[in-house]
C-alpha positions as CSV (number, residue, x, y, z in Angstrom):
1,X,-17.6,29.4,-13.7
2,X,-19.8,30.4,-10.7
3,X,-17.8,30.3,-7.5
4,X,-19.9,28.2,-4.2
5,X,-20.9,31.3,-2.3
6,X,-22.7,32.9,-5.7
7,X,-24.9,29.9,-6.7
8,X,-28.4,31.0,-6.3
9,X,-31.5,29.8,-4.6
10,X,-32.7,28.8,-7.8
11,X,-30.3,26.0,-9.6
12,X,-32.7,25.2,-12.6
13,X,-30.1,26.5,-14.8
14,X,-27.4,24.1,-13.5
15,X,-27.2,20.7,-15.1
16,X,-23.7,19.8,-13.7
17,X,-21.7,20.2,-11.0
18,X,-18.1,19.7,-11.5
19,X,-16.2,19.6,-7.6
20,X,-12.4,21.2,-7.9
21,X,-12.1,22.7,-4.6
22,X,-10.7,19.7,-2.9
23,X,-10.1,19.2,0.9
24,X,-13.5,17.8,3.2
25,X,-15.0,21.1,4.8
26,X,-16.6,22.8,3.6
27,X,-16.5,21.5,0.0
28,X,-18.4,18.2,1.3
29,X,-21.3,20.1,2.4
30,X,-22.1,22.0,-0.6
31,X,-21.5,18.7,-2.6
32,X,-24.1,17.2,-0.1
33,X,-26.6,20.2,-0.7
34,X,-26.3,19.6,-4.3
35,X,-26.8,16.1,-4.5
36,X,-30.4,16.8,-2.7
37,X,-31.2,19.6,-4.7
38,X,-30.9,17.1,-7.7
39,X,-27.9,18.5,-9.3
40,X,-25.2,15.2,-10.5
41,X,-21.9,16.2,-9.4
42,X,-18.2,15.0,-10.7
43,X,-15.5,14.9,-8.2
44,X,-11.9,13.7,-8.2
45,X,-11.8,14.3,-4.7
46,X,-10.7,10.8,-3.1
47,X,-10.3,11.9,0.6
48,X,-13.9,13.3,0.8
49,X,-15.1,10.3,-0.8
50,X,-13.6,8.0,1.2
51,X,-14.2,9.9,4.5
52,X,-18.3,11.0,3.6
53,X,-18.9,8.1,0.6
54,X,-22.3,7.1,2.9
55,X,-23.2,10.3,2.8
56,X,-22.8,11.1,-0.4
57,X,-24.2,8.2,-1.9
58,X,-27.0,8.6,0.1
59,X,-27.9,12.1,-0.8
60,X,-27.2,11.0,-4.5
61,X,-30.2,8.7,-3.9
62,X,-32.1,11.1,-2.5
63,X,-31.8,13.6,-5.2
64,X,-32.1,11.1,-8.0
65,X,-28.8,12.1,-9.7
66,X,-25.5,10.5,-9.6
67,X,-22.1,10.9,-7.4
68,X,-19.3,10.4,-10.3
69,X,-15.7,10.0,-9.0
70,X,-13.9,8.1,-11.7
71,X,-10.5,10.0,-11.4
72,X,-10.9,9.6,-7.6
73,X,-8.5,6.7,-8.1
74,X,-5.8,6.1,-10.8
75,X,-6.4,9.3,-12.2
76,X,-7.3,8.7,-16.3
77,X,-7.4,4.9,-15.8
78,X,-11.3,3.7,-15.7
79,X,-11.0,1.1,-13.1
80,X,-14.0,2.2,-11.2
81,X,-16.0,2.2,-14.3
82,X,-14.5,-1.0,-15.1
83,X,-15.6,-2.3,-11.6
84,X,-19.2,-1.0,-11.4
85,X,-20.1,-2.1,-15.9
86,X,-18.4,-4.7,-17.3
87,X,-17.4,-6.7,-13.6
88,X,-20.7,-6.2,-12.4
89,X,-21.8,-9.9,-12.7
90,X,-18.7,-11.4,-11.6
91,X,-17.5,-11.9,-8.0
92,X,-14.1,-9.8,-7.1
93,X,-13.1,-10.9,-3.8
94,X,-9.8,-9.2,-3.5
95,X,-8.4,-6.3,-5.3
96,X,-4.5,-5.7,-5.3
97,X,-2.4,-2.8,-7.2
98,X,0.3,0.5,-6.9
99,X,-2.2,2.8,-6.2
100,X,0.1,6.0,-5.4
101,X,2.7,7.0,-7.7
102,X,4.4,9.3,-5.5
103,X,5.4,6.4,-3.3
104,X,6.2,3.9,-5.7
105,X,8.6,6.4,-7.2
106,X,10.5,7.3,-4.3
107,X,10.7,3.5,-3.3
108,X,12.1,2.7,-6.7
109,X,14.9,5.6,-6.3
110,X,15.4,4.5,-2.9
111,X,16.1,0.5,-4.7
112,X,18.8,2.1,-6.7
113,X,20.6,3.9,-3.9
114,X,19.2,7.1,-2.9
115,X,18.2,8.2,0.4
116,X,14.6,8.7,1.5
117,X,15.0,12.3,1.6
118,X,17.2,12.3,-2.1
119,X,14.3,10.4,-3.5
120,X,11.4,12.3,-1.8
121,X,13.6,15.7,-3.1
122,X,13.6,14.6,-6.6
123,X,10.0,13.5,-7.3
124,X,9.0,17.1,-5.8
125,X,10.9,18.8,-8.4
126,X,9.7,16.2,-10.9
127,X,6.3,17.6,-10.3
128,X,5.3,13.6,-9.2
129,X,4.8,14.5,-5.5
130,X,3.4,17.8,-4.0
131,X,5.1,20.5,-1.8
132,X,3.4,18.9,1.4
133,X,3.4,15.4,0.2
134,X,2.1,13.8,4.0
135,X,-1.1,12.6,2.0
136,X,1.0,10.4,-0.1
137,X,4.3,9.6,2.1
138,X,1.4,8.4,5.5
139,X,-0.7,5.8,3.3
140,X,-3.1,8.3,3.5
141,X,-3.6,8.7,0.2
142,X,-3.5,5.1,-1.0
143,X,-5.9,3.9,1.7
144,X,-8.3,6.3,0.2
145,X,-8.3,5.0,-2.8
146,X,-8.1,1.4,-1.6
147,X,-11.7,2.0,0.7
148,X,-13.2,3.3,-2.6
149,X,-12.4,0.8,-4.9
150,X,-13.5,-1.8,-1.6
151,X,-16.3,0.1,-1.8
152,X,-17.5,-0.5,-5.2
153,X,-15.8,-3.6,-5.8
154,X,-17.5,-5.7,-3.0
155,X,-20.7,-3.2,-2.5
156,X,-20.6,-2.4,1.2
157,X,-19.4,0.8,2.8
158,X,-15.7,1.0,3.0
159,X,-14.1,4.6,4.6
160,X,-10.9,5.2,5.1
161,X,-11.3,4.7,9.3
162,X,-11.4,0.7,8.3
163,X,-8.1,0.5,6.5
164,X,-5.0,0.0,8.3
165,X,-2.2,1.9,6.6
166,X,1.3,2.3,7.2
167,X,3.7,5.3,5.5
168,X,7.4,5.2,4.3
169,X,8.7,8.3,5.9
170,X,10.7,6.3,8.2
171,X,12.1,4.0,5.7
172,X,16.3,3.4,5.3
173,X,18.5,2.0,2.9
174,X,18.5,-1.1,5.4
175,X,14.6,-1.5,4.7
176,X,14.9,-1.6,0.9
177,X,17.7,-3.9,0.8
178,X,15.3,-6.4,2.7
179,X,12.6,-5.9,0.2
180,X,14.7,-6.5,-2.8
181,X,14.9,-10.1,-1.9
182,X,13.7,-11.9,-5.2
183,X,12.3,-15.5,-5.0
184,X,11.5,-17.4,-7.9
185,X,8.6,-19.1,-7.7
186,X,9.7,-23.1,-7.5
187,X,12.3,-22.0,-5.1
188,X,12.6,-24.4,-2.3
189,X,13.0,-24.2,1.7
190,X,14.6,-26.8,3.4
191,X,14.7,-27.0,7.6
192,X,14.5,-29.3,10.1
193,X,10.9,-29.4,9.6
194,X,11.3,-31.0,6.2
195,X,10.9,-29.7,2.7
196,X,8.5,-27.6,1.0
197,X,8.2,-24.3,-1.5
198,X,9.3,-20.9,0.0
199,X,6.2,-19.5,-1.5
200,X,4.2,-21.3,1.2
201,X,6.5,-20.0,4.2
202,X,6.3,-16.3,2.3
203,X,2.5,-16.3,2.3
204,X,2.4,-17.5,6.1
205,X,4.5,-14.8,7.4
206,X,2.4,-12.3,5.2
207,X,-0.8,-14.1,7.5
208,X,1.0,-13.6,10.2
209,X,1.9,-9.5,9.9
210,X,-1.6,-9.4,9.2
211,X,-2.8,-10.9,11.9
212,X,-0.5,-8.9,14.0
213,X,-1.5,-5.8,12.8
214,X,-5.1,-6.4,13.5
215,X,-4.6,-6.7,17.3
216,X,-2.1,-3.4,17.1
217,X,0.8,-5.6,17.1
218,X,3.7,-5.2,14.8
219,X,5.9,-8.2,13.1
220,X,9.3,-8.0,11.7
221,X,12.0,-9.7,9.5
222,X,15.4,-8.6,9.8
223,X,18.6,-10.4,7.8
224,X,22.1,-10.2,9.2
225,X,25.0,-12.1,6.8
226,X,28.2,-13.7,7.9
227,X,29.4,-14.7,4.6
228,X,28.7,-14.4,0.6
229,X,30.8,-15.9,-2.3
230,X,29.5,-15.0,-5.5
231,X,30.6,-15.0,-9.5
232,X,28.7,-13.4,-12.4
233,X,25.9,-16.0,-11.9
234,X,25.7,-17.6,-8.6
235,X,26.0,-16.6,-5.1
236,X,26.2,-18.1,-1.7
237,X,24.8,-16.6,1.3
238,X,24.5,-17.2,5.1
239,X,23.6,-15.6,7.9
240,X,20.9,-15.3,10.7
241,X,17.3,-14.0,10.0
242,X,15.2,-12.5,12.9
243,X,11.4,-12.9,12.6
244,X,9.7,-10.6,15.9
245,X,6.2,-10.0,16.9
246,X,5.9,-6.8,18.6
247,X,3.0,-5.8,20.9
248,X,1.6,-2.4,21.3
249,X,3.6,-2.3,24.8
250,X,6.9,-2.7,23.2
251,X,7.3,-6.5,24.6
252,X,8.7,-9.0,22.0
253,X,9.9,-12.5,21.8
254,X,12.0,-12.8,18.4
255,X,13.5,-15.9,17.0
256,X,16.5,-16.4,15.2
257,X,17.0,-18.7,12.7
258,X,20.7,-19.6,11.3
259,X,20.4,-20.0,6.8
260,X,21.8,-20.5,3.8
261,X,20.8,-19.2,0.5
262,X,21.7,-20.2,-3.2
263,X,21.1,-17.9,-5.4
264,X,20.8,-17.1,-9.7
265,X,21.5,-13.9,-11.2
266,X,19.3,-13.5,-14.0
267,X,18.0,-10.2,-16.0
268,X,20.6,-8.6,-13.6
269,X,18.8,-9.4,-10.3
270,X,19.6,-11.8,-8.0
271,X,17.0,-14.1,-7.0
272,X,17.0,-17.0,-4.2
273,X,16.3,-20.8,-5.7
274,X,17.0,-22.5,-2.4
275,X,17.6,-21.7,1.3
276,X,18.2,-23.4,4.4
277,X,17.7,-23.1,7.5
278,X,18.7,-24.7,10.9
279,X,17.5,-24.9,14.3
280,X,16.9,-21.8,16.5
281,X,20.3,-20.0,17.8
282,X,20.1,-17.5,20.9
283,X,20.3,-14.0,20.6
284,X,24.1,-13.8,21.6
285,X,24.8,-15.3,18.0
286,X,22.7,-12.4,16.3
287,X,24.4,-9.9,18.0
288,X,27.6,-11.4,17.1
289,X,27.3,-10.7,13.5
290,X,26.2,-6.9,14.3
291,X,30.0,-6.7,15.5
């Protein structure tokens, strides 16, 4: 092995360059003087590719040798190989997936009762998150991955400055309970607006937080519950949801809407098949069922 600072003037005797040094400076500008001196290089090094990719690729191009960075993303799994071969005549136009594992496993210990900090704790001595772990806990290191697979999967430029990314270090119990709402996929919502699927209204809000977040807005869902009856296989619910836009300056209008849910235990997780909702209460009757 030949450390950076030895390599000679003269590389004719190097015919790979394999990049383990991590971090962006100053491994990405030896990578870059390699590339031009003609010399391929292999790198698993997803922040410097999603940070300098342009650059890279564009010394590659001028050297005449190739930037390979399959285990930049999902490690052993050949999704960028898969993406830039065999998918190379078909159109992707949206790419979806659990990109970090650190996350999803401290989310998943979080779902079955532990505390952000329990869970966070137990993947570090696990060995599944490191002993700084910001990359993963930010977003950081799943936007990364996201602009490179954007990057090769729709063949523009894609760095990590364009993705919006949000972390879980301020995540509570309160949080996960809210995203452990199951729907099945025929379930029903029925308002004074009329009847239609809840998959519709789902996808709306999900427009919606988009939309928000693209003008540095925030939205929100929040569930309070006045009652439940339940036996081994059915449950009643109802209670007040609030749905809140949230602008940069803090100013917000929520609304409140009063529901009820039916809902089906099955493979031991309850799921909603129908909910209803009523006409907008005030704020008074939220805060009521905080009391």
């Amino acid at each position: 092995m030949t450390a950076v600072a030895d390599v000679p003037d003269d590389t004719t005797a190097i015919a790979l360059v394999a990049e383990v040094m991590g971090g962006i400076e100053p491994t990405g500008e030896y990578v870059l003087d390699l590339l031009r001196a003609g010399k391929p290089v292999v790198s698993a090094n997803k922040q410097l590719v999603a940070r300098r990719g342009a650059e890279l690729f564009e010394a590659a191009s001028i050297g005449g040798v190739q930037l390979r960075f399959e285990a930049s993303v999902c490690a052993a799994i050949p999704v960028i190989k898969v993406l830039r071969e065999a998918l190379v005549v078909t159109n992707v136009h949206r790419v979806l997936g659990i990109v970090n594992g650190t996350t999803n496993f401290i989310l998943t210990e979080m779902e079955r009762g532990s505390t952000y900090d329990e869970a966070l704790a137990e993947a570090q001595s696990r060995g599944f998150a490191e002993a700084d772990p910001t990359d993963d806990v930010s977003g950081a290191d799943a936007a990364a991955k996201m602009a490179i697979l954007a990057t090769v999967a729709f063949g523009s430029r894609v760095t990590l400055g364009d993705v919006d990314y949000e972390g879980i270090q301020g995540l509570a119990a309160d949080d996960i309970d809210g995203m452990g709402r199951v729907y099945f996929p025929d379930a029903v919502l029925v308002s004074p607006k009329g009847t239609r699927p809840i998959k519709a209204t789902l996808e709306g809000w999900g427009r919606d937080m988009v939309a928000a977040k693209s003008r540095g807005d925030r939205a929100t869902v929040e569930f309070r519950f006045s009652r439940r009856q339940d036996d081994s296989t059915t449950a009643f619910e109802a209670g007040i949801f609030k749905y809140a836009v949230i602008a940069r300056s803090g100013a917000s209008t929520p609304k409140f809407y009063p529901f009820e849910e039916l809902l089906v235990k099955t493979d031991g997780k309850w799921r909603v098949l129908m909910e209803r909702q009523f006409d907008l209460v005030t704020e008074d009757a939220w805060d009521k069922l905080a009391r």
